[in-house]
N, C-alpha and C positions, 0 to 999 in steps of 0.2 A: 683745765682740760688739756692744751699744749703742754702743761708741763710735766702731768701724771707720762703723757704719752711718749714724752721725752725719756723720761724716767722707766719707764715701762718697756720701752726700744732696748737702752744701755743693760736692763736689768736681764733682759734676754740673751742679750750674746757675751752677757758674764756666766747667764746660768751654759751657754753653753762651751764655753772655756772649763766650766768644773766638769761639767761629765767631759769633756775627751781630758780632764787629767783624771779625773776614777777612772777612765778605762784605760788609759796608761800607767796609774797604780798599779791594775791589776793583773796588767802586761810584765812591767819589769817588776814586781814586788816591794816595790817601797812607794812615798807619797812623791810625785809631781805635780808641777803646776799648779800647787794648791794657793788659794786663795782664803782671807779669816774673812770671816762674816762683817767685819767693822771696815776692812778694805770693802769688801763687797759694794759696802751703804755710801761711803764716802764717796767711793769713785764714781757709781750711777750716778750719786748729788751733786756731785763737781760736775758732771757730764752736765747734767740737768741744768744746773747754773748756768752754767756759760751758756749752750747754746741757746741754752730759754734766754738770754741777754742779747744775745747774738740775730737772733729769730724775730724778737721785737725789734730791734734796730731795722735790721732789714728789711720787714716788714713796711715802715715808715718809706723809706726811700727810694720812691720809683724811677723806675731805669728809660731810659729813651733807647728805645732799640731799632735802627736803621736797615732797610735792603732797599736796593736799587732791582728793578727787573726791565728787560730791554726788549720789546716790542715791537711790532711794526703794522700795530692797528690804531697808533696816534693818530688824528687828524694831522696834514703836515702845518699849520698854525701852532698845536701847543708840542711845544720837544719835550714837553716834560710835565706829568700830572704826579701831583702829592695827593696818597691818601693816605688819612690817622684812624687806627683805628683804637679804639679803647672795648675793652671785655671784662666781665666780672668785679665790676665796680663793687657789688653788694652792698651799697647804701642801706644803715639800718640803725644799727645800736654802737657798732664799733666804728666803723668807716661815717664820719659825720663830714661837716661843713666844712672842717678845716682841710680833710683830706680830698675833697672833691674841689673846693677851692686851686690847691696844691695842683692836682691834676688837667681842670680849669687853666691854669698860667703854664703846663709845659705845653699844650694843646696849641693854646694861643703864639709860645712863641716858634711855634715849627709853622706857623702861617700853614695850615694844611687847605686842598683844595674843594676836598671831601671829607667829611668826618663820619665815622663806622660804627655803629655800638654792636655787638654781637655776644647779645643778651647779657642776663644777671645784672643789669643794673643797677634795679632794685633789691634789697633783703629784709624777708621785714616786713610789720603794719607800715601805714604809709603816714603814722603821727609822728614818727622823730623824723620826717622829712619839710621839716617848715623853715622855708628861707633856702632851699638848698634846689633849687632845679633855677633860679637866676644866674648860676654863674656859665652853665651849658647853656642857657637861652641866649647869653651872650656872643658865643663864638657863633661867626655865620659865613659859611665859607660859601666860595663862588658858585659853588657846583650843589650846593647844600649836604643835611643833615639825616643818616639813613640808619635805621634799628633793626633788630628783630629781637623777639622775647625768648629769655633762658627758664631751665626747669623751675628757678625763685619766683621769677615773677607770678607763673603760678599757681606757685604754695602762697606765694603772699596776696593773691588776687586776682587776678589777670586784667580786670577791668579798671581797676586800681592804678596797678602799674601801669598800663596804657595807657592812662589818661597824665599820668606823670612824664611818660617817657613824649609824649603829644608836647608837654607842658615844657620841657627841654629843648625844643625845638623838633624832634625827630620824625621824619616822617617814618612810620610802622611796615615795612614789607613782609607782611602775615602772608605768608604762600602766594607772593604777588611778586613780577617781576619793573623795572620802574627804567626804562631808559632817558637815558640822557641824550637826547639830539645829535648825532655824530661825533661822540664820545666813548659809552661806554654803556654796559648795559648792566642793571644791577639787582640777581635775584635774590630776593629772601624766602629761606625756608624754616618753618617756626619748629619749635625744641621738640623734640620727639614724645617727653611728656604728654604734649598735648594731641599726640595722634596716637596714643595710648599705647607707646612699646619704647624698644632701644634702639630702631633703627628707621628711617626716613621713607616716611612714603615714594617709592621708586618713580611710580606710574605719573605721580603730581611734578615730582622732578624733570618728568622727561617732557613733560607737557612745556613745562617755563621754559627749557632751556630751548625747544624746539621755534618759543614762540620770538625768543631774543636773535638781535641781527647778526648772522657770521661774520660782519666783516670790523664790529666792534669787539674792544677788549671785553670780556664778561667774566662777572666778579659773582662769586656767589656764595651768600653767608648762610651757615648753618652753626647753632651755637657748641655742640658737641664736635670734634671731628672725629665725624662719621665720613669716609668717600663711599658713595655712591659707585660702581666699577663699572656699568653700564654710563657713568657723566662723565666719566673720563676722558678727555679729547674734545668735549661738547664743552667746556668750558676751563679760563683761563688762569683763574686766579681762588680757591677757595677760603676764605678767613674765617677761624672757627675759633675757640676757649673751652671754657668748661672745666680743661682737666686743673688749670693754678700750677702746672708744670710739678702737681705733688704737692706743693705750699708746703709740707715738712714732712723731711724724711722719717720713714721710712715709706711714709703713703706714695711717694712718687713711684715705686717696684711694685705695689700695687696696681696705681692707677694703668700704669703699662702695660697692664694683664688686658685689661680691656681699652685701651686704647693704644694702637701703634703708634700715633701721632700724639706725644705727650707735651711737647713744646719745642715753637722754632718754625725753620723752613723745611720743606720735604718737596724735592723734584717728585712728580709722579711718573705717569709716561704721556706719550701724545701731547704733549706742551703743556697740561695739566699741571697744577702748582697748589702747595696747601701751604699755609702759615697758620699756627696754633700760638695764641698771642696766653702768658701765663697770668694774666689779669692786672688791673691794677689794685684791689682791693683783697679782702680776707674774708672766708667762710668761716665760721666757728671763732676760734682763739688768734687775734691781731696778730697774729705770727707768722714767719716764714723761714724757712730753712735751706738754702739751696735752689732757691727758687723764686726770684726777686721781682717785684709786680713789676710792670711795665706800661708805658704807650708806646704803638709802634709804627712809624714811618715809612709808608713804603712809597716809593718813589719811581714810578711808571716813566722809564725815558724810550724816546725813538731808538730804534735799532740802528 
């Protein structure tokens, strides 16, 4: 599937190399830019190769991706709060034990204070999942373990995966907001799937965010990044997924049509902050192109 798609990308913008040389044939009267059909096959194949080589490498190798953000709704005791977040795991058929394992030990070694899932955890019946929720059951950070469900979870169940994502250690923020005692305050909002459209119930939004303290950081996960324009200013820090930053070109021009926040950080306004984490896992075909999974580190210091 990756690699037809590969193949099918390159074989487009050869086909459109031969029409602007027919129309510059037909311009000056002679052939240019022409191309043989056997160049044609080779060059898409060669494309195809390599990056399909490239794309599964990639894929394999997740990246640690660091921001610092500066604050001054710390408590003055901690000068500095680590959260990790992980997104788009898709545990299933391709993403097994050893890469969750993998992800497991970069987790563990950023000593995080808080740890994030923001959805797609799961992909998938939940039978090739045997032996593999022990190694997230083990990381147990101070501050503890906080979820919410992506569009997979579900297709693949919903009840299922909740009781898997329980079994990981994580407590579930299903449209539920969860404070931390003179900390930090931390809403979850569940995947739009589940409230039957592409955009987030406003009204449910405005309710949690009104009910969480002003004078704490507030963190609020929603698995798509979607901004809310009316939460803007009402809360601090947004962490979202979904989009896989594209996972392989040419889908990431795509995905961009519908979401402005395709991956990274994005100032908003009003002190407003979104991070779109590109996942650590793969939907479809174990590949990646341009778009390298990730966990991500962010690192809340005093102002």
């Amino acid at each position: 599937m990756g690699l037809l798609l590969l193949f099918v990308s390159a074989s487009f913008v050869l086909e459109v190399y031969r029409l602007i040389g027919y129309m510059a044939s037909l311009i000056v009267k002679k052939k240019v830019l022409t191309i043989s059909p056997l160049a044609f096959v080779l060059i898409a194949a060669g494309y195809t190769v390599i990056v399909g080589i490239y794309s599964w490498n990639e894929a394999r190798n997740v990246r640690v991706e660091h921001i610092t953000i500066k604050t001054d709704k710390l408590p003055s005791d901690i000068p500095k709060l680590r959260i990790v977040q992980i997104s788009d795991v898709h545990m299933g058929e391709f993403v097994g034990k050893a890469r969750v394992n993998n992800i497991v030990n970069i987790i563990k070694s950023v000593n995080p204070d808080i740890l994030i899932s923001t959805g797609d955890l799961v992909d998938g019946q939940l039978h090739h999942f045997s032996g593999m929720y022990e190694g997230l059951q083990s990381i147990r950070p101070p501050f503890g373990k906080f979820a919410i469900l992506g569009n997979h979870e579900y297709y693949a169940g919903v009840s299922q995966a909740e009781d898997f994502t329980r079994k990981c250690g994580f407590i579930i923020l299903n449209n539920k907001i969860q404070n931390i005692p003179g900390l930090l305050n931390i809403i979850g909002i569940d995947d739009a799937v589940y409230q039957g459209g592409a955009k987030s119930d406003t009204a449910l939004e405005t309710s949690l965010l009104n009910q969480a303290d002003k004078n704490l950081f507030t963190l609020i996960l929603k698995h798509r990044p979607i901004v809310t324009n009316s939460s803007i200013g009402h809360f601090d820090l947004q962490l979202s997924g979904h989009t896989h930053g594209g996972q392989i070109f040419p889908f990431n021009l795509f995905v961009k049509l519908q979401f402005p926040f395709v991956a990274g950080f994005f100032n908003l306004k009003s002190g407003s902050m979104i991070y779109v984490n590109r996942g650590a896992g793969t939907w479809g075909p174990p590949m990646r192109f341009l778009a390298p999974p990730e966990v991500t580190v962010i690192d809340l210091v005093k102002k």
